[in-house]
Steps between C-alpha positions, in 0.01 A plus 500: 500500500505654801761488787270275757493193203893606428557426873295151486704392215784557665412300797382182271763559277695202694200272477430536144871441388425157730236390285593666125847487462834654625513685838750783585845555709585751693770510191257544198556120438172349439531155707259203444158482693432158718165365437155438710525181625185465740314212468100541399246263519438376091158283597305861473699637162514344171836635357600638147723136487182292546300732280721433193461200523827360778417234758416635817810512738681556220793789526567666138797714479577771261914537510515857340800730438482849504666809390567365174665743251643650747851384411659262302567287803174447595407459079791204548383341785102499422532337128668224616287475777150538360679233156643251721146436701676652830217775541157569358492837424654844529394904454706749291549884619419661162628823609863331604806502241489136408128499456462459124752242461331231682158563379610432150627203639175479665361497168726172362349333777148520556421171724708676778284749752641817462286808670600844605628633836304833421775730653451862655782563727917522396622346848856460506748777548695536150297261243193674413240544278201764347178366374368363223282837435616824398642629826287828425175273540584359835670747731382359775687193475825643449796669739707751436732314347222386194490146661255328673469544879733243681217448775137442551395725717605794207347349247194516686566841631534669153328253253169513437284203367430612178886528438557119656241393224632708272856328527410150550297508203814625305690212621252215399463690212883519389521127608217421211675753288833243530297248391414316845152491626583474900369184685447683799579809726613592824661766716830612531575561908117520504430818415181458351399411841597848630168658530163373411462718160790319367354109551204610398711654108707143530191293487306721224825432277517166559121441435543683190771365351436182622781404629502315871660755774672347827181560734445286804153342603382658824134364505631284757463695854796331650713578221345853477558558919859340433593779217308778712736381831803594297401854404380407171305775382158311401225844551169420401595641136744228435314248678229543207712551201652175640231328478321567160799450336467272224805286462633223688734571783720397741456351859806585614833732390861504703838488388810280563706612790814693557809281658814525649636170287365287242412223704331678707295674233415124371389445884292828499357411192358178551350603836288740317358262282434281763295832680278538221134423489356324160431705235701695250724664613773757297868529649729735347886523492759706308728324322802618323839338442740630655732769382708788610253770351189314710721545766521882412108513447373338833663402847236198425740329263534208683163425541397545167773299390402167758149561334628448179674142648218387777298323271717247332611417880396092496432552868236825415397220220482231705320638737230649235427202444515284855180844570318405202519819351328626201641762253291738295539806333261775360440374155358153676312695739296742219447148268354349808290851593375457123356166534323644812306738292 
């Protein structure tokens, strides 16, 4: 890849974290993105929600935790979670310490939507990570120190797309190999939307295998011009792998926003919802209980540890239901898809 596309990644690096996952700090912190909340005109679009088979109007949530297997406190907080109804569905980081413990839980529990948060950076300062493939297979996706990159912009500098597949293959792979055929996949910090050569690997895999990825329907020009306003880099390349790909998808992706106070972070919350068009529409959190090693891991502990609270708040609850809100999750969506064929 050469420096020009290096430089352009590094410029829409800010806008892709805003619609795929965590952002960055000045500190290395990776800090929740806020979603797109402009309003489009649904009388020209027929979205994915109405396709499979939801009333028109209707807005169908996906509550999804990420960065599971990172730690035992976000193993803690996402099995009671995803058991007691709370959420719908969460992603495991298969390279990540905690990984293969909750996929063999995954495995005792196979009505719950478990996928992968397919995982090629090593962001925070002292908890890290390698890959899944023999570090001698993948240089390019490792630092000096044998971990992934912390950021981005290096992965894309030094990683080429073969490698990406190469690794995000393994992970599926050793996911299948623990016995737990993923429902779905998605992008940690949204690397796989770092350059063009990348989206276009993601897709093949998920195609291949299968298995639904967390891609967004931009067929509609409004929500296409919306993305493009924010930096997102859409070239004519992605634009077309985009569109012939195969499996359902989303028609919209944010995440739940960062507060100064719980209450507040209720208020922020439900404000968002109220923003969103109809349609299905994924928003991810982090939860983890809290503990003093989270707070030696991330200076994010206390948001991941409201996420793992939020949603047995009977106000949050309450309100879901005064909006008429309608939960789904990926295994729903794919039996739905199935019925389409």
């Amino acid at each position: 890849m050469n420096y020009h596309r290096i430089q352009t990644v590094l410029i829409l690096l800010y806008a892709i974290s805003l619609c795929l996952g965590c952002g960055f700090s000045a500190k290395n912190e990776p800090t929740e993105n806020k979603g797109l909340t402009e309003k489009h005109d649904s009388d020209h679009h027929k979205t994915w929600a109405e396709r499979l088979g939801w009333p028109e109007g209707k807005k169908v949530i996906i509550l999804h935790a990420d960065d599971i297997g990172m730690c035992p406190e976000a193993n803690q907080a996402a099995k009671k979670q995803l058991t007691e109804g709370a959420i719908q569905s969460a992603a495991v980081m298969i390279p990540c310490p905690n990984a293969e413990e909750f996929i063999t839980w995954a495995t005792k529990n196979p009505n719950l939507d478990i996928g992968l948060h397919l995982t090629l950076t090593s962001e925070w300062k002292t908890y890290r990570w390698a890959t899944v493939t023999n570090t001698s297979e993948v240089p390019g996706l490792l630092d000096e120190d044998g971990k992934m990159w912390h950021e981005v912009p290096q992965v894309v500098q030094h990683a080429s797309a073969a490698e990406v597949e190469k690794e995000i293959r393994a992970q599926i792979d050793q996911s299948l190999a623990w016995g737990h055929r993923p429902d779905h996949i998605d992008t940690h910090m949204g690397t796989l939307y770092g350059d063009p050569s990348y989206v276009e690997a993601y897709i093949k895999v998920a195609q291949e295998y299968g298995i639904p990825a967390n891609i967004i329907d931009i067929s509609d020009t409004l929500v296409l011009n919306e993305f493009r306003n924010k930096g997102y880099p859409l070239t004519e390349e992605v634009l077309t792998r985009v569109n012939d790909y195969t499996l359902p998808k989303l028609d919209y992706f944010t995440s739940a926003p960062n507060a100064s106070s719980y209450e507040e972070k209720i208020a922020k919350f439900k404000q968002l919802i109220v923003d969103l068009n109809p349609g299905i529409t994924e928003i991810i959190f982090h939860p983890s209980v809290e503990t003093e090693n989270l707070k030696n891991i991330t200076n994010s502990w206390q948001q991941r540890v409201w996420e793992s609270q939020m949603f047995y708040d009977s106000e949050l609850l309450h309100f879901f239901e005064d909006e008429g809100i309608v939960f789904t999750n990926w295994k729903e969506i794919m039996l739905r898809f199935q019925k389409l064929k």
